[in-house]
C-alpha positions, 0 to 999 in steps of 0.5 A: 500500500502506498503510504497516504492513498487508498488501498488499490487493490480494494476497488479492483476487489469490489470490480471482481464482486460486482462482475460475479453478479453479472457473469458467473452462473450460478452465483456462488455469494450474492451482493445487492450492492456490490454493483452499487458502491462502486458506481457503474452499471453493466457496461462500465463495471466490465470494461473498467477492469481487465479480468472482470471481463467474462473473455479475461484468462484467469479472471473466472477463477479470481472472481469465484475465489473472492466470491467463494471466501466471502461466501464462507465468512459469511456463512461462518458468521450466520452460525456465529450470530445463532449462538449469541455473538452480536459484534462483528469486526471487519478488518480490512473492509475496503468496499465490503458492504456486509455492513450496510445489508446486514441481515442480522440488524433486528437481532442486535448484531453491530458491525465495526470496520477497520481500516486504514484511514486513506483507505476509510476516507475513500470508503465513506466517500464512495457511500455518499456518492453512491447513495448507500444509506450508514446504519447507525448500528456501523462504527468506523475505525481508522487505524494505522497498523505502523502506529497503531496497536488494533486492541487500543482502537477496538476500545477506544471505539467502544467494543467491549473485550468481554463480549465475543466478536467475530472478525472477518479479515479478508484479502489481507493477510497476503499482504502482510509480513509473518510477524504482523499476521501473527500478530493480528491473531494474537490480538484476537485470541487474546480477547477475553470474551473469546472470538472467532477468525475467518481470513484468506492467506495464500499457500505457498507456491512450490505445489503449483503446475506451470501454467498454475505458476504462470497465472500466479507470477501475473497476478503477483506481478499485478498487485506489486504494481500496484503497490500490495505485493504478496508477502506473506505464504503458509503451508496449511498443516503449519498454519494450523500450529500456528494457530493452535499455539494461540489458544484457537481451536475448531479451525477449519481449512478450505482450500478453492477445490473445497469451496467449488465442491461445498458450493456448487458441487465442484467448479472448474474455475475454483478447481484452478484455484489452488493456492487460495485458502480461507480458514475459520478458527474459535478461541473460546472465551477465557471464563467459562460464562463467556465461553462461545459454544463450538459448532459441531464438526464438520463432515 
C-alpha cells in the first residue's frame, strides 16, 4: 500500500464482486450492492477492469475465489450470530458492504470496520456518492497498523473485550509480513470474551503446475504494481500450529477445490484455484460464562 492513498487493490476487489453478479452462473455469494458502491452499471463495471471481463484468462477463477471466501465468512458468521455473538469486526473492509445489508440488524448484531484511514476516507466517500444509506448500528475505525496497536482502537471505539466478536479479515493477510499476521491473531485470541477468525492467506507456491505458476507470477506481478505485493505464504498443516499455539481451536481449512465442491458441487474455475485458502478458527472465551459454544464438526 502506498503510504497516504487508498488501498488499490480494494476497488479492483469490489470490480471482481460486482462482475460475479453479472457473469458467473450460478452465483456462488450474492451482493445487492456490490454493483452499487462502486458506481457503474453493466457496461462500465466490465470494461473498467481487465479480468472482470467474462473473455479475461484467469479472471473466472479470481472472481469465484473472492466470491467463494466471502461466501464462507459469511456463512461462518450466520452460525456465529445463532449462538449469541452480536459484534462483528471487519478488518480490512475496503468496499465490503456486509455492513450496510446486514441481515442480522433486528437481532442486535453491530458491525465495526477497520481500516486504514486513506483507505476509510475513500470508503465513506464512495457511500455518499453512491447513495448507500450508514446504519447507525456501523462504527468506523481508522487505524494505522505502523502506529497503531488494533486492541487500543477496538476500545477506544467502544467494543467491549468481554463480549465475543467475530472478525472477518479478508484479502489481507497476503499482504502482510509473518510477524504482523501473527500478530493480528494474537490480538484476537487474546480477547477475553473469546472470538472467532475467518481470513484468506495464500499457500505457498512450490505445489503449483506451470501454467498454475504462470497465472500466479501475473497476478503477483499485478498487485506489486500496484503497490500490495504478496508477502506473506503458509503451508496449511503449519498454519494450523500456528494457530493452535494461540489458544484457537475448531479451525477449519478450505482450500478453492473445497469451496467449488461445498458450493456448487465442484467448479472448474475454483478447481484452478489452488493456492487460495480461507480458514475459520474459535478461541473460546477465557471464563467459562463467556465461553462461545463450538459448532459441531464438520463432515
Amino acid at each position: 500500500m502506498i503510504e497516504g492513498q487508498p488501498s488499490a487493490t480494494a476497488f479492483r476487489v469490489a470490480m471482481r464482486r460486482a462482475a460475479h453478479q453479472l457473469l458467473d452462473k450460478p452465483l456462488i455469494f450474492e451482493d445487492p450492492l456490490a454493483l452499487t458502491i462502486v458506481g457503474g452499471d453493466r457496461g462500465s463495471v466490465l470494461a473498467r477492469d481487465e479480468l472482470s471481463r467474462a473473455d479475461s484468462p484467469g479472471g473466472e477463477t479470481i472472481r469465484a475465489f473472492l466470491a467463494a471466501r466471502s461466501r464462507f465468512a459469511e456463512d461462518r458468521l450466520a452460525a456465529a450470530v445463532a449462538r449469541g455473538v452480536r459484534h462483528v469486526v471487519v478488518l480490512g473492509a475496503g468496499l465490503d458492504t456486509f455492513a450496510y445489508r446486514n441481515p442480522y440488524a433486528d437481532k442486535g448484531v453491530v458491525v465495526f470496520e477497520v481500516d486504514y484511514p486513506a483507505t476509510q476516507v475513500w470508503k465513506r466517500e464512495r457511500l455518499a456518492a453512491t447513495g448507500i444509506a450508514v446504519p447507525d448500528n456501523v462504527t468506523f475505525v481508522p487505524v494505522d497498523f505502523t502506529t497503531e496497536h488494533l486492541d487500543e482502537k477496538l476500545l477506544a471505539a467502544g467494543l467491549d473485550p468481554a463480549v465475543p466478536v467475530f472478525f472477518s479479515w479478508l484479502g489481507v493477510a497476503p499482504y502482510l509480513t509473518e510477524a504482523a499476521i501473527l500478530s493480528t491473531l494474537q490480538i484476537i485470541a487474546g480477547r477475553v470474551g473469546g472470538a472467532e477468525v475467518v481470513f484468506d492467506y495464500a499457500e505457498t507456491p512450490e505445489k503449483l503446475g506451470l501454467l498454475q505458476r504462470l497465472a500466479f507470477t501475473t497476478l503477483a506481478g499485478r498487485t506489486a504494481s500496484l503497490g500490495e505485493p504478496f508477502v506473506t505464504f503458509f503451508r496449511p498443516d503449519d498454519l494450523a500450529g500456528r494457530l493452535a499455539a494461540l489458544g484457537f481451536s475448531s479451525i477449519e481449512d478450505r482450500s478453492g477445490p473445497d469451496l467449488g465442491q461445498i458450493y456448487v458441487g465442484g467448479s472448474a474455475a475454483l478447481d484452478r484455484a489452488t493456492i487460495g485458502h480461507v480458514v475459520a478458527a474459535i478461541k473460546t472465551a477465557a471464563t467459562t460464562d463467556a465461553e462461545i459454544p463450538l459448532p459441531a464438526t464438520a463432515a
